[in-house]
C-alpha positions, 0 to 999 in steps of 0.5 A: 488523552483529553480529548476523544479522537474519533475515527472513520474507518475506509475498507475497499472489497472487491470481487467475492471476499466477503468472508474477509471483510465480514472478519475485517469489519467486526475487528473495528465495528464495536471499538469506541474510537471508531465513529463511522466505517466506509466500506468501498464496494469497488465492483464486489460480484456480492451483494455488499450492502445487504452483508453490511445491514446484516451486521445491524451496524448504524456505524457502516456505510456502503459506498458503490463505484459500480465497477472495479476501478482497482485500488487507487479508484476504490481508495479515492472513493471512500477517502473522498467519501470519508472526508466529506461526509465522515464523522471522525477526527482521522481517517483510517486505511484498511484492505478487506483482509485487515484485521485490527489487533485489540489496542490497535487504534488506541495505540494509534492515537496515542502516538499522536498524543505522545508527539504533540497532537500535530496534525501533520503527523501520521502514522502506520499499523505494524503488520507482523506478517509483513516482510517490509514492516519487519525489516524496518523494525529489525535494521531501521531506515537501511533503505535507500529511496533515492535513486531506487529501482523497482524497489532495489538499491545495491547500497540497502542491500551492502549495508544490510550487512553491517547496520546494527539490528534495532532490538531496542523496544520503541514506541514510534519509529519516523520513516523516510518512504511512502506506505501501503492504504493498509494501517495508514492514519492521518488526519482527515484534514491532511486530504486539504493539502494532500488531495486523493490518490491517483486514479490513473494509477489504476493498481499498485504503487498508487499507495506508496506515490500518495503517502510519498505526497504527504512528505513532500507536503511537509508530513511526517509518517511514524511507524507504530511496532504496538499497533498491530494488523493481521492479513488474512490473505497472502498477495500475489506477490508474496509468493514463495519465489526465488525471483520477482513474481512479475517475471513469472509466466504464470503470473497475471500480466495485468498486474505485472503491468501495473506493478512494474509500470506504475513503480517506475513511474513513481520513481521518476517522479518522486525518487531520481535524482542521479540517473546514473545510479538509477539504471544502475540499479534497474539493470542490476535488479531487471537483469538478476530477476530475469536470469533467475526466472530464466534458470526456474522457469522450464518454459524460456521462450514464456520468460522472454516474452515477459521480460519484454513485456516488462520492458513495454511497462517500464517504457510506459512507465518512464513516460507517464503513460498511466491509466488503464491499459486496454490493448494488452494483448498486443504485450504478451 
């Protein structure tokens, strides 16, 4: 490329996991292309700022919320930070728990190179580990997201039948949906037309509505398979289960809340345009999880009650109620 595109990396952390961020910052911290990183200390119970000066790294900055204000708060205090006061061309979106393959970041840009240097093209990491980013690679854009349900489309799921899995070798894949914070790359001027993300989302979701707000402003987002992330850590809802974790009893309420009532809320707003199929689609995938957990799970008064919490989430979520949820005890 001709010119040098810089870039300003943005990790939020939370909690004690600084053994994760110490192995995310030194993946990104010597890369040239790198001209300043933003660590989020989003309500760490560790000591962030004197971890970061450990690392004798002018290129790292600490940016303290002063309590966790979950993914959305965090993400929109450093994208924010990272606008106003970064030094790099774009902005680059990690957990604490990313690590950035060698080449990452400069296959990242050039991809942006190869499409014409537009500003309005973004683009993604490829988690190897990660199911989506998996499937995306393996049977192409099969999902539906118009009209989809907590995720779930019973046409994605028919035509994963018969779509013809993609073996070619590509370079860039143009996707149609929203994307995780987690390997997200734009251009730091994007945030002028996009804005920051949602606080109100609180947890969950919130990144796919903000990504999801980037097309809608005209946006492209590419998908890059030689640009690689790992996770160090496996999220909640990975787990091994036969069914959506949220219907598990052991599962956290507050982020089963959060997961059901912000994807709903999302959906509405940016994905129904037939109601029909829409609950459809909710009922299919509510009414399978439910009965599946029933059938699992030994404790099925436990299951009931969930699956009426669930039913309040997705309620609250259907009328926009976001924000944080601070009567939950009367949900359980």
């Amino acid at each position: 490329m001709n010119k040098i595109y810089k870039i300003t990396v943005v990790i939020v952390t939370y909690g004690k996991r600084k053994n994760f961020l110490c192995e995310s910052l030194n993946s990104v911290k010597d890369n040239f292309l790198v001209s300043d990183i933003i660590v989020v200390d989003n309500g760490s119970y560790e000591d962030i700022e004197t971890l970061c000066k450990a690392l004798n790294n002018s290129k790292i900055k600490v940016v303290k919320t002063g309590k966790n204000l979950g993914s959305a708060g965090g993400f929109y205090a450093g994208i924010k930070f990272a606008y106003e006061q970064g030094k790099g061309d774009f902005i680059f979106l990690l957990d604490d728990d990313n690590v950035v393959e060698e080449n990452c970041l400069e296959n990242l840009l050039g991809s942006f190179v190869e499409l014409g240097e537009d500003f309005k093209k973004c683009f993604k990491a490829f988690k190897i580990d990660n199911k989506t980013d998996l499937k995306l690679l393996k049977y192409g854009n099969y999902l539906d997201l118009i009209n989809c349900a907590l995720g779930f489309h019973i046409m994605s799921k028919l035509r994963q039948f018969f779509l013809k899995k993609n073996s070619d070798q590509i370079n860039t894949k143009k996707l149609s949906g929203g994307v995780p914070y987690s390997g997200f790359l734009f251009d730091k001027n994007a945030v002028k037309e996009v804005g920051l993300p949602n606080r109100n989302m609180i947890l969950y979701a919130d990144d796919i509505e903000y990504s999801l707000r980037f097309l809608r402003k005209g946006f492209s987002i590419y998908l890059v398979p030689c640009a690689i992330l790992k996770d160090l850590d496996i999220i909640w809802h990975h787990k091994n289960l036969k069914f959506n974790p949220c219907f598990a009893p052991s599962t956290d309420p507050i982020r089963a809340y959060y997961s059901i009532r912000n994807r709903v809320y999302l959906e509405k707003k940016y994905l129904l345009k037939n109601m029909a199929v829409y609950f459809l689609n909710f009922f299919l995938y509510f009414g399978y999880s439910f009965i599946i957990a029933l059938f699992y799970e030994k404790d099925k008064r436990a299951v009931l009650k969930r699956g009426y919490f669930l039913l309040k989430a997705t309620y609250h979520g259907w009328q926009g109620k976001l924000g944080q949820y601070m009567d939950l005890k009367k949900l359980k």
